[in-house]
N, C-alpha and C positions, 0 to 999 in steps of 0.2 A: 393588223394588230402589231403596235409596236413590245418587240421582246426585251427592251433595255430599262424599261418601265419600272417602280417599286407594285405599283397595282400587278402589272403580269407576273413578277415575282414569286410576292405572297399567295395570288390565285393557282399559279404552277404546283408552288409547295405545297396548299393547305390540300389542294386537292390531290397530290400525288400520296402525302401521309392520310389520306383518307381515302383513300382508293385501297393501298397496303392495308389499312385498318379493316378496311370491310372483307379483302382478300383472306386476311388471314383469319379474321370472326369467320368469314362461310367455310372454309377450312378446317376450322375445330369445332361449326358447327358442323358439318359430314362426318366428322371423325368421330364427333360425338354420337350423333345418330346410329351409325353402324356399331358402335361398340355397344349402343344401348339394347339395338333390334336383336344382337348374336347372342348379348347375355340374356334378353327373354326366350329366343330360341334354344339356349343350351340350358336354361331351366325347364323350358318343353320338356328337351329331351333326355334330361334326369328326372324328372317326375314321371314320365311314361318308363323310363329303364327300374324305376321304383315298380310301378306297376304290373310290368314283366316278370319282374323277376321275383313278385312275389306269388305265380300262377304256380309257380315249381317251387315252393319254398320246402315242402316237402320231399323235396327229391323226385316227383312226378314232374315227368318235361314232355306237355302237350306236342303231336307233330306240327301242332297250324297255331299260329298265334292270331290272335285276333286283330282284324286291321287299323291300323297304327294312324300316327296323323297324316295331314293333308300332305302329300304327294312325299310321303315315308316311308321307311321298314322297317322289318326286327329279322335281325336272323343270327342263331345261336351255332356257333362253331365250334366243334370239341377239337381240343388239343391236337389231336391227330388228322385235322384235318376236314374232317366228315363234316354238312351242316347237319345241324339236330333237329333244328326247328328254323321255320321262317314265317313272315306273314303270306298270303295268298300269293301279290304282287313279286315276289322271289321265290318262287313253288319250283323247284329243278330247276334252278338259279345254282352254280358253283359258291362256295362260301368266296366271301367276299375276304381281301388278303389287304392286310395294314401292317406291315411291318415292324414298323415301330410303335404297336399297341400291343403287342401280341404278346403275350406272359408277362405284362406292366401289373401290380399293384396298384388296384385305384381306378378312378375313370378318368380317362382322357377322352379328348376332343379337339376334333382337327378338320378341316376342310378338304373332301378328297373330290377328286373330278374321276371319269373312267370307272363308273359303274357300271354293272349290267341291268340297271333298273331303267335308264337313260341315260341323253347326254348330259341334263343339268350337272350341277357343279353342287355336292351335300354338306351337310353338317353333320357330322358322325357320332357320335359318343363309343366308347370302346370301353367294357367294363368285365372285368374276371369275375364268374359266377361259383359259387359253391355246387352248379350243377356239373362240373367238370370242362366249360368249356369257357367261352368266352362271347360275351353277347356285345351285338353290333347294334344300336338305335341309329337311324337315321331320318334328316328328314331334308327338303330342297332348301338350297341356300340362296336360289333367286330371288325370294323373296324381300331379302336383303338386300341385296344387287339393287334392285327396281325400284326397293324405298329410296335408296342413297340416290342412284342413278336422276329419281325425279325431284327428291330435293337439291341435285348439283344445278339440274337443268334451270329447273326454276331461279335458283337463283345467279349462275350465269346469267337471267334472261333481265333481274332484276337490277344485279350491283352496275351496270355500263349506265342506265339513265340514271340512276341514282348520284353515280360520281360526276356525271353531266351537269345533273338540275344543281348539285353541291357546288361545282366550279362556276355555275353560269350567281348561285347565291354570292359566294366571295366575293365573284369579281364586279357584283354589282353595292357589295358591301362596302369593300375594301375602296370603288371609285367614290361613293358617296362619304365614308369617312378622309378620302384624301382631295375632296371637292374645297375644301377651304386651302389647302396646300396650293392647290392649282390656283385658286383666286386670290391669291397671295403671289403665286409666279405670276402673273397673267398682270396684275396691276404694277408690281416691281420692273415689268419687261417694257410697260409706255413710260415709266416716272422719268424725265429728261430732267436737264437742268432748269430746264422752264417754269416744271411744274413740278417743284420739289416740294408744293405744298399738299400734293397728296397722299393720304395715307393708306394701307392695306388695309383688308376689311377685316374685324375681327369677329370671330363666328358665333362670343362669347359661352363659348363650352368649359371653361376655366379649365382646359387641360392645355397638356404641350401645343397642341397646336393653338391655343389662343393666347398661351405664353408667347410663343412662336411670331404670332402676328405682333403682339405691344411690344416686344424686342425691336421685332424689323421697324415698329413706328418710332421708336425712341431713338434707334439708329438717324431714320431717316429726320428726325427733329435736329438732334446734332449737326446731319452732313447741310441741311438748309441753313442754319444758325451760323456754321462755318462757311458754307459758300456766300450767303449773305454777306457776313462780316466781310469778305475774300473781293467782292466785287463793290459794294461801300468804298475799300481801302482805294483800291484801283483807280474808280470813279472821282472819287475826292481830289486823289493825289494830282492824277491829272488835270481834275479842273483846275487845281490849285496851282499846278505849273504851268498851264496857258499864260495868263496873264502876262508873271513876270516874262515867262521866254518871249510874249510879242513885244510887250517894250526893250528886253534885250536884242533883237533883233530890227528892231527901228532903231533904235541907237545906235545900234554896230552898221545899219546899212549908211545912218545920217552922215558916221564918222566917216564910214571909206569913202562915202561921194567927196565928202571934203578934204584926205590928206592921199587920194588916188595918186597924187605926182609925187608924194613922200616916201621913202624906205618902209613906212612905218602901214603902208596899205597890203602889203603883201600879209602881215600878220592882221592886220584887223580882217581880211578875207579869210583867212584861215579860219576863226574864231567865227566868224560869219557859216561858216560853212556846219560849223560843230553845231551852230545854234538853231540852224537850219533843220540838221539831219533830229537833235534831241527835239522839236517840237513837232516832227516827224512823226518819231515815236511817241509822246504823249499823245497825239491825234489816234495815232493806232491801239493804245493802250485802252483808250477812252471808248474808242469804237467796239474794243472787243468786249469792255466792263457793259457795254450797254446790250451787243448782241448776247450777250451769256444773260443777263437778264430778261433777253425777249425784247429790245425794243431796238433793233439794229437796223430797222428797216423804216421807213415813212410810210406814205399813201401811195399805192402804185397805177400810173399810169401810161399811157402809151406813150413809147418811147422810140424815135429814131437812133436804132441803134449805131448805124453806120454816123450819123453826126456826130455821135460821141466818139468811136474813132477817129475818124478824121481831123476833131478836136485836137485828140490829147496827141494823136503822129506828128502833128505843127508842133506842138510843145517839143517833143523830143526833136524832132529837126531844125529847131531853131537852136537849142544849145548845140547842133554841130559835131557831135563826137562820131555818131553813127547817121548813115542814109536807113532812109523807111523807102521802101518798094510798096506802092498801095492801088499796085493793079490790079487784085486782087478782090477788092473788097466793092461788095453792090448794097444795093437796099436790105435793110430787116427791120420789120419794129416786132418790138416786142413789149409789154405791160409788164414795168418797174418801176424801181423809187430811180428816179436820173440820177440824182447827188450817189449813191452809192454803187450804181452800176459806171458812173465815171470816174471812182474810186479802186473799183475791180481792176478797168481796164488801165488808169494810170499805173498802177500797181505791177501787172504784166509788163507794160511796154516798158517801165523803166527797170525790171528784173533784166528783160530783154536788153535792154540799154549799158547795163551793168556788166553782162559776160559777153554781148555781141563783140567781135574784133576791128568789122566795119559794118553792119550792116542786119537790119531786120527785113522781115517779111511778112505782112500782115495778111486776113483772108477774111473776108465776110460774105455772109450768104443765108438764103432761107433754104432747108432742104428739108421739105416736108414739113413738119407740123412744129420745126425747130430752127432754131439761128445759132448757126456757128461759126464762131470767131479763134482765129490762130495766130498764133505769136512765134516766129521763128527768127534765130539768132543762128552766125557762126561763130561761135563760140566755141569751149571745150568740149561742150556737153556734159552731160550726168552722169558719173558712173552709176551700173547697175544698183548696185550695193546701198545710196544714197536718194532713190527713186523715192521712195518712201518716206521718207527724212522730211525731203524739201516742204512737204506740209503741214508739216510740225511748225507751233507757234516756240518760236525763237530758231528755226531747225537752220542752218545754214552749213553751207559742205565747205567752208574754212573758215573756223571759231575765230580765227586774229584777223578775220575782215574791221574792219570800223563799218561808221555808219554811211562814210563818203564811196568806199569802195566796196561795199557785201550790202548794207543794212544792218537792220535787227532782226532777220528774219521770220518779220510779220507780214509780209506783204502779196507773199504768196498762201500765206494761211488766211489770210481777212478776204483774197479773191475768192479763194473757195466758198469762203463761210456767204457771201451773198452771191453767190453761185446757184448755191445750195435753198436760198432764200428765195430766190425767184424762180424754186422749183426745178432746179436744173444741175448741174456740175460742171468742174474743174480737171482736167485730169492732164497728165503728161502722157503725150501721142509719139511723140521720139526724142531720146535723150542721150541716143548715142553721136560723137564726134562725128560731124563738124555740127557741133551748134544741138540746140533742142528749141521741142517744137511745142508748145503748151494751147488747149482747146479747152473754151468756154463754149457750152451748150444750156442755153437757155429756150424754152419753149414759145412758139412766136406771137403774138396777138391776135385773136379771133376778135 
């Protein structure tokens, strides 16, 4: 049972103030009870000191008083000491000695233990007689005792399951009135960008919480209205600048084949290269507007993976800057769209091509029910601090790269993302100097 809950909470509290609540009702219900039983016992026993004392109202004071109530006395004490009169059960019994009754005005009544009738524990009454002395009623105060005693017990025995069956009601109240809360978390925790078209359920109780749910849908109508519009723009934009950039870029190639002997080819290659690097980016731009809408991938089929390596390592060693090591790399197929897993791995190699000093190191292989592939440079490496960064779409660890020498730092966020796509990941494996070491792990084809 988790303790950080609003359900454990409520349940804690409701039942803690209802547990105190019952504690202190049995409480004042004993309290009440005993005050109630003492005042019919101390009217007993002024109604019997009524009746004693009217045996002698004449100033005749029998030696034996008649027997008094159930496990009581009566015994009359004259001032000096002497008893006058007793009932049978105190016959050559010394008078009994109450200090603070004794020449009082009136009748008092007090609870005295250390009689010589027994050990109980009495009720006394203590009343000045016109007969000269002072009379003592009494009678057992256990009976008291034993009422209270077995209404504590009893309900000791009652308030523990009571506050039990209360907590076990709450917490099954309290889950079913936060059962729509949950299925409101629960559906908000799958909604992806994918599927911004779904709503949370509304319980239709037209209280806060079904306020609660039409909020969250109204939000989530907005953020799809806005991501929509957000990948529209995107999409557009770059279809839109394909076009012109390939005929700028057939131009600029047509022109440099033709004034390559002139001053004037070193800048049309220049200009070549920017045109290069910006349809680069539109490609990537295009790619992400379609993965963020769900369609980044094609129809996946069995793939050699090592072909695709060994593909794009030619590529990179034909322009010459860096040697590729590809002793390293053996069979793997694995089940992919090809166009976008030869996207991943150009993507890597030429990251690797970008910060290597002279030289990559590639690695392929099935281990186990996976294919992994590595991409090592010596290069700088990654500071710590930028580990995390490099995944980020636009994230590059020196902003005043261009596109010829850094990128636009999508290349390593578009590997992940169909990493990710065919079920598998992207991660940096070492990124401290000399060089880093980057591993795609895709699962292999059964």
């Amino acid at each position: 049972m988790r303790r950080n809950t609003v359900r454990f909470r409520v349940t804690a509290l409701a039942t803690a103030m209802v547990a105190l609540g019952l504690i202190a009702s049995a409480v004042a219900l004993v309290l009440l009870q005993r005050s109630s039983l003492t005042s019919s016992l101390d009217q007993a026993l002024i109604g019997r000191a009524d009746d004693i004392e009217s045996l002698f109202a004449d100033g005749v004071v029998p030696d034996v008083f008649p027997a008094t109530l159930t496990e009581g006395f009566v015994q009359l004490v004259g001032f000096d000491g002497s008893v006058m009169a007793s009932t049978p059960n105190l016959a050559g019994q010394p008078a009994i000695q109450i200090a603070e009754s004794s020449g009082s005005v009136g009748d008092s009544i007090a609870n005295v233990s250390g009689l010589g009738v027994d050990d109980d524990e009495f009720r006394v009454l203590t009343r000045p007689v016109g007969a000269g002395g002072v009379l003592y009623v009494g009678t057992t105060f256990d009976t008291v005792g034993e009422s209270v005693s077995v209404l504590t017990t009893s309900i000791a025995l009652v308030i523990p399951p009571l506050v039990v069956l209360f907590a076990a009601l709450i917490w099954w109240m309290v889950g079913k009135t936060l059962q729509p809360v949950e299925d409101i978390r629960s559906e908000v925790s799958e909604i992806g960008v994918t599927d911004l078209h779904r709503r949370v359920p509304r319980p239709g109780t037209e209280d806060e919480i079904d306020r609660l749910a039409g909020t969250m849908n109204e939000m989530l109508d907005r953020v799809e209205r806005s991501i929509d519009r957000q990948q529209r723009f995107v999409a557009d934009a770059s279809h839109e600048l394909r076009s012109p950039l390939t005929r700028m870029r057939t131009r600029l190639e047509l022109e440099s084949s033709e004034v390559s002997r002139s001053g004037e080819g070193e800048t049309l290659g220049s200009l070549l290269d920017e045109v290069i690097g910006m349809q680069s980016l539109v490609e990537d731009l295009l790619y992400l507007a379609k993965a963020d809408a769900g369609s980044g991938t094609g129809k996946f089929e069995r793939v050699d993976l090592d072909d695709l390596v060994l593909r794009e390592a030619r590529r990179i060693e034909a322009r010459g800057r860096v040697g590729v090591d590809l002793s390293q790399v053996s069979g793997a197929q694995v089940m992919g769209d090809p166009g976008q897993l030869t996207r991943a791995l150009r993507n890597l190699l030429e990251n690797g091509e970008r910060h290597a000093s002279s030289r990559l190191w590639l690695s392929l292989g099935e281990s186990g029910s996976e294919a992994r592939f590595t991409v090592s440079d010596d290069g700088p490496g990654i500071p710590p601090e930028q580990e995390d960064h490099i995944f980020e779409r636009f994230g590059r660890l020196d902003e005043a790269r261009s596109f010829e020498t850094g990128g636009a730092g999508l290349g390593l966020a578009i590997a992940r993302d169909i990493a990710e796509q065919h079920h598998g990941f992207l991660r940096l494996v070492g990124g401290g100097a000399p060089g880093a070491t980057f591993e795609m792990v895709i699962p292999v084809a059964v």
